[in-house]
C-alpha positions, 0 to 999 in steps of 0.5 A: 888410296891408302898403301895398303889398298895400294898393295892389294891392288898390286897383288891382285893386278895382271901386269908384273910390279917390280919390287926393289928391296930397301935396307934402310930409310934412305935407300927406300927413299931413293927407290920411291924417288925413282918411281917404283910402286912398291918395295921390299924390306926383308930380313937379309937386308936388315941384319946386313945394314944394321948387323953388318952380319949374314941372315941367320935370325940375329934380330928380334921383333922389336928392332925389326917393328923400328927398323920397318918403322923407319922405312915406311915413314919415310916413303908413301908407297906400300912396303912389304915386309920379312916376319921371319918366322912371326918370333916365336908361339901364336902369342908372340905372331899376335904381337908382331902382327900388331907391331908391324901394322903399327909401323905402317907395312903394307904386308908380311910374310911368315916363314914355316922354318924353325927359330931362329930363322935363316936367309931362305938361300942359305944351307941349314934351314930347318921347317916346324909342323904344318900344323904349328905354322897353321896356328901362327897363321891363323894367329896373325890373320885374327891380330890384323886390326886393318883388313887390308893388311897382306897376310902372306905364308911362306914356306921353306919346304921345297929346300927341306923335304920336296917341292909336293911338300910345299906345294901341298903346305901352300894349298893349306896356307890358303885354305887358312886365309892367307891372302898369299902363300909362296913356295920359297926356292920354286924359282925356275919357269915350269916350277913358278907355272906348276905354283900358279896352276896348283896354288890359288894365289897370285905369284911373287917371284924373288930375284935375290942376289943370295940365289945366285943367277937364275935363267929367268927374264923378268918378261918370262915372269910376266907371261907366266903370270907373275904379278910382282918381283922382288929384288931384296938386297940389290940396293944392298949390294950396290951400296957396299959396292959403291962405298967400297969402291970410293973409300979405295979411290981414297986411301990410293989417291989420298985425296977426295978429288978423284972420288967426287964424280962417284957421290951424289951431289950436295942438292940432289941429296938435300932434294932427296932428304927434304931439307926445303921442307924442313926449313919451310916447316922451321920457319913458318912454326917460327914465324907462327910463335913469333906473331903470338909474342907480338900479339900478347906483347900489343894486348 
């Protein structure tokens, strides 16, 4: 089954789908080596890896298609993706659209917030007419080359003028074609249950560190009926922790000793990068041109 068909599979099951976030080709890696059936790539995990900045629309179609091409080549199981706000008119979702799908992304998710968009949980956020983001939408849904593409809406309009708003922007998403709309910051229990009873879609919950602690278990999402969760920058965070924390056992003991029960051993990481593999492929290519040379050289 393709990670697409995988995806939908996902979104359209009962149980709930932990989803952890993956900031580059190697933290994805470790999340599908750890056995989850899916995972995130968004914006605010990108623009921290590869900025080293706060989310607030810094990057561009371009390096966000390689970025997320580098994710999914180096995984099997089906990553979902940030489009921001698609990066401008129906012409510019029409070329994302195709240049996600060509990165090998499993679905998108659009923003109704204004260019440049920002990190959902950060202050400032600004939303552009319904009408405008139903162009886009409809835009992306008719540059899906595969059908099994997840398409997803997602609206800020809970944080920028009410919960109605979203909730109503939402039921709209949907009527468009979306396979999924989601109310960005509808986080809590009862706000989570009103979506899923007045939105006819499947529920993703978001559980990023940007939020803040919330009062949710993961179990009180799965018995409202939540079917995935996301977490979009915990390998973020637990990788600026971890190498901050090596590079201070460092610089106080001037010495690597005390840092080496904190690093991933030499063959665990050559496991994870797959460099059996590789030599394997060296030598059999090798072995392959060197037969050819004898042949010729016999003939």
């Amino acid at each position: 089954m393709s990670a697409r068909k995988t995806f939908r599979q996902i979104m359209g099951g009962k149980r709930l789908v932990l989803m952890p976030g993956a900031y580059d080709a190697l933290s994805a890696r470790v999340i599908e080596a750890e056995g989850f059936e899916a995972m995130v790539a968004g914006g605010y995990a990108a623009i921290g890896s590869m900025l080293a900045q706060a989310d607030m629309g810094q990057s561009n179609m371009r390096d966000y298609a390689d970025h997320y091409a580098r994710v999914c080549g180096a995984v099997e199981i089906p990553v979902y993706v940030d489009a921001d706000t698609g990066f401008g008119g129906v012409n510019n979702v029409r070329q994302m659209v195709r240049a996600f799908e060509a990165a090998g992304v499993a679905g998108i998710f659009i923003s109704d917030q204004v260019f440049p968009n920002r990190c959902g949980y950060l202050p400032g956020k600004q939303i552009i007419p319904v009408e405008q983001m139903l162009a886009k939408l409809k835009a992306a849904l008719d540059a899906r080359r595969d059908p099994d593409l997840y398409i997803a809406a997602r609206t800020d309009a809970a944080g920028v003028t009410s919960v109605d708003d979203a909730i109503a922007r939402c039921q709209l998403f949907m009527e468009a074609g979306a396979d999924m709309a989601k109310p960005m910051g509808l986080d809590t229990i009862p706000e989570i249950k009103r979506a899923l009873r007045e939105i006819p879609c499947p529920h993703m919950a978001t559980l990023s560190q940007a939020a803040g602690p919330k009062a949710r278990s993961l179990k009180e999402l799965e018995d409202a009926g939540v079917v995935a969760a996301t977490f979009p920058s915990v390998a973020l965070f637990a990788a600026a922790n971890a190498v901050r924390n090596v590079l201070r056992l460092l610089k106080e003991n001037d010495t690597l000793a005390p840092c080496q029960p904190h690093l991933l051993p030499l063959d665990d990481y050559y496991g994870l990068v797959g460099l059996k593999s590789l030599l394997t492929r060296e030598e059999t290519y090798d072995k392959a041109a060197a037969a050819l040379v004898q042949k010729r050289a016999a003939e």
